[in-house]
Residue, then its C-alpha position, 0 to 999 in steps of 0.5 A: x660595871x662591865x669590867x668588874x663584872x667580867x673579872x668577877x665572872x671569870x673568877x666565878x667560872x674557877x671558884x663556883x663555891x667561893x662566891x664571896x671570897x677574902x678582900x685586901x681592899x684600897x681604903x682611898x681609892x685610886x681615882x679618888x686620890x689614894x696611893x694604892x691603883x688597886x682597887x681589890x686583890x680578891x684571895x680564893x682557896x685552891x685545893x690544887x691537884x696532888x696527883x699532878x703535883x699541884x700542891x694546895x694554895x692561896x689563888x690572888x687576883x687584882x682588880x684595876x690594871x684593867x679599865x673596871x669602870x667603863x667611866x674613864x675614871x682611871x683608864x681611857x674608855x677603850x672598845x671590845x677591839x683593844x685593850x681594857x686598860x693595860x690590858x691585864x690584871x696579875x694573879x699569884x698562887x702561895x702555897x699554903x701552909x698547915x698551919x695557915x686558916x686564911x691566906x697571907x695578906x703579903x701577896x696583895x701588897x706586893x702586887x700593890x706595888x708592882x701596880x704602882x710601878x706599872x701606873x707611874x711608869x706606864x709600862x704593862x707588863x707580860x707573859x715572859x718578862x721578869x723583874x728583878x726585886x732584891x728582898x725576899x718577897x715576904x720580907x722574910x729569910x727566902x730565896x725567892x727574891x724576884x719575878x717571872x711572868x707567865x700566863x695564868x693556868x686557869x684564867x684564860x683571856x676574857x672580852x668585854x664591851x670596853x676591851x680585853x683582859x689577859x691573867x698574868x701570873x706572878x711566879x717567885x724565883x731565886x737569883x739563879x733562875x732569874x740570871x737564867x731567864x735574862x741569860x737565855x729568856x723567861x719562858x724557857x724558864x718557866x717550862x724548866x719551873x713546870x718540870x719539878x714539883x718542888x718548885x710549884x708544878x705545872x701551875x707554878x705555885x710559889x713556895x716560899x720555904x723553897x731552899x733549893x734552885x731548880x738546878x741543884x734539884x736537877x742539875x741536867x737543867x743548867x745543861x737544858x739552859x746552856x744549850x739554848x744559850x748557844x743556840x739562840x742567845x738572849x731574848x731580853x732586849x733591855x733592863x732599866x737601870x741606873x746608867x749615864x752617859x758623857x760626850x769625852x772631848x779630850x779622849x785620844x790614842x797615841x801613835x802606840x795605842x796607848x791612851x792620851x790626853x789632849x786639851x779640849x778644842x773648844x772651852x766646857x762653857x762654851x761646849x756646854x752652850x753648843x750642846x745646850x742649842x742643840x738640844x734646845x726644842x727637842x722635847x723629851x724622848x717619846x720612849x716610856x721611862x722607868x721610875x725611880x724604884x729601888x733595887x726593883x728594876x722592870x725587864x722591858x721586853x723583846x723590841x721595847x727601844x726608843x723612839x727615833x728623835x729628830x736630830x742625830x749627832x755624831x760623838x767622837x768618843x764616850x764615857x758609859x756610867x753604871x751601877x753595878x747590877x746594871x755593869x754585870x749585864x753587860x757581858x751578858x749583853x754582848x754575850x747572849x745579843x750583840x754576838x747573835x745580831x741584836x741590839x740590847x738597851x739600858x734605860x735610866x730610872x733616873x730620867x730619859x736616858x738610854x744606851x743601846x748597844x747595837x750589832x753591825x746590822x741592825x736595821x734602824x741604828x743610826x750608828x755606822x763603823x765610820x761612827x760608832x757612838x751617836x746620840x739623838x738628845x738623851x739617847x746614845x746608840x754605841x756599835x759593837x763589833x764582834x771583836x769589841x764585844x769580845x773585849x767587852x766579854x773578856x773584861x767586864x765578865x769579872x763584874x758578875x762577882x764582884x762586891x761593892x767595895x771594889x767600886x768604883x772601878x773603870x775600863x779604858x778601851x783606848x783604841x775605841x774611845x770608849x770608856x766604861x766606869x762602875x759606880x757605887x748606887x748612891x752616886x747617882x742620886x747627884x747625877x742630873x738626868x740628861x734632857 
């Protein structure tokens, strides 16, 4: 098949000498109603380079992000003028221990699982994007506990009949460099990555015995990562998280600015009907979603928001709900986004549901200064002026340290009508997706 063969070609291009290399291969293939969309993770052996750094390594590459089969068996045929599936296959270096005769097979079920993700969400991933994972990658005890993305060192672009196919490679990093690449952006840290040969080298071959971030090895690279926050923000424009939002009818401020609690104008039942009619015929966000995956949360990429829906109304004020991963990007957001003119965006695991923090600006925000929280079905729109995003800085900053017994926790903004609460992860497995 012309997509096989293209990959296997590329491969061989690389490994002259490895024409048959190890396999972890699905059992049940995908499109014969298996659970793994993979159909194989070949693993070839990389003598790296010393004299660059480059330590010896396991090489894996996937079979089946890309259209393999030219059939439409599991991809639409596509021609050579687009993508070939989703237009990738992921690759990984493991640095390869004494030890070891034969490569760990770990890797190939990690990248089965960042491929089941991919197939239910719909969402490709690419170079500069990073996922947040949790766990050590081997499910053993290591710092490495998340993902950046980069392009493959030796793998360039193939083109074939049925589209084109770029190598994206999997790079372990640890918390730190992971709240680095969000705080200012991936590829920057992975330019840092290249520079120190303990943590893979110039082809970032991953270590997972690694015990030091790259900025207790060198701590002038926290000053390298600060500086460019300064100067250019943050280039992430969303996460997927898990977050709601509610409509607050009875949320006023007296004549002291102080909170105050009115009776609602009109009855739930009955605001619940009215709600429902709007909404009613809308259809479901056009948007991709994100799926319901654990402690594993995809980072979407630069200008990756929801599509426009049909009907916009206006809330008078809003209460905003949170886990607390998602709650400690916030400031973040504010930071490193709203206060550099851009918009950032929360995206629900659980359902359709969106938050979009918008700057005054932003061209295509259906929010204003005389109507700052908009919604169309279950996306809602919230302006951030400076002074609240200065507000929102000062007072969620706490949440990037804070554990989770101290939740739930809630912040009022009176004076804004805006409300924000930060809640345990299982509280929202009883929240209903809005539609």
């Amino acid at each position: 098949p012309p997509g096989l063969d293209a990959i296997y070609q590329a491969c061989r291009n690389v490994y002259p000498d490895q024409p048959n290399p190890l396999q972890v291969t699905a059992v049940i293939k995908y499109w014969l109603g298996g659970p793994d969309p993979l159909d194989y993770v070949s693993m070839y052996y990389n003598k790296g380079d010393p004299e660059h750094s480059i330590p010896e390594h396991w090489h894996y590459i996937t079979f089946g992000f890309s259209d393999l089969h030219g059939d439409s068996r599991v991809h639409p045929t596509s021609n050579s003028d687009g993508p070939s599936g989703f237009g990738f296959e992921l690759t990984m270096r493991l640095k390869r221990e004494p030890s070891e005769s034969g490569p760990p097979t770990w890797p190939a079920e990690l990248l089965q699982a960042l491929a089941r993700y991919v197939f239910q969400s719909e969402n490709a991933l690419y170079s500069g994007d990073h996922v947040s994972w949790h766990a050590p990658l081997d499910n053993c005890e290591s710092r490495l506990q998340h993902m950046l993305m980069t392009d493959d060192p030796q793998l360039p672009t193939v083109t074939t009949s049925i589209g084109s196919v770029n190598f994206i490679q999997v790079v372990g990093v640890c918390t730190e460099e992971l709240q680095a690449a969000q705080q200012w952006n991936g590829p920057g840290v992975i330019e840092l990555l290249k520079t120190i040969p303990l943590s893979g080298g110039p082809w970032l071959v991953t270590d997972m015995r690694r015990g030091e971030t790259i900025f207790e090895i060198d701590p002038s690279l926290q000053e390298s990562v600060d500086e460019g926050i300064r100067q250019n923000g943050s280039n992430l424009s969303g996460v997927s998280a898990k977050c709601t939002w509610i409509e607050l009818s009875d949320f006023a401020v007296n004549e002291n600015g102080d909170e105050a609690h009115l009776p609602p104008k009109i009855s739930t039942e009955v605001s619940n009907q009215i709600k429902d009619a709007f909404l009613e015929g809308l259809g479901r966000a056009k948007y991709q979603v994100l799926p319901t995956i654990t402690s594993r949360e995809l980072i979407s990429r630069e200008g990756d928001i929801p599509h426009e829906m049909v009907y916009t109304r206006t809330l008078d004020a809003v209460h905003l709900k949170f886990n607390l991963e998602a709650g400690s990007l916030i400031a973040l957001a504010c930071k490193g986004r709203v206060l550099h003119g851009r918009h950032f965006t929360f995206k629900s695991v659980n359902g359709d549901t969106a938050v979009t923090f918008v700057a005054t600006g932003v061209e295509g925000a259906f929010v204003n200064e005389r109507s700052p929280y908009a919604a169309r079905g279950p996306w809602l729109q919230v302006l951030v002026t400076e002074d609240l995003a200065c507000e929102l800085i000062r007072d969620l900053q706490e949440l990037t340290n804070m554990d989770s017994a101290h939740l739930p926790k809630s912040y009022k903004w009176p004076r804004k009508r805006l409300q924000v609460s930060i809640l345990p992860d299982p509280s929202f497995d009883s929240i209903v997706p809005m539609e």
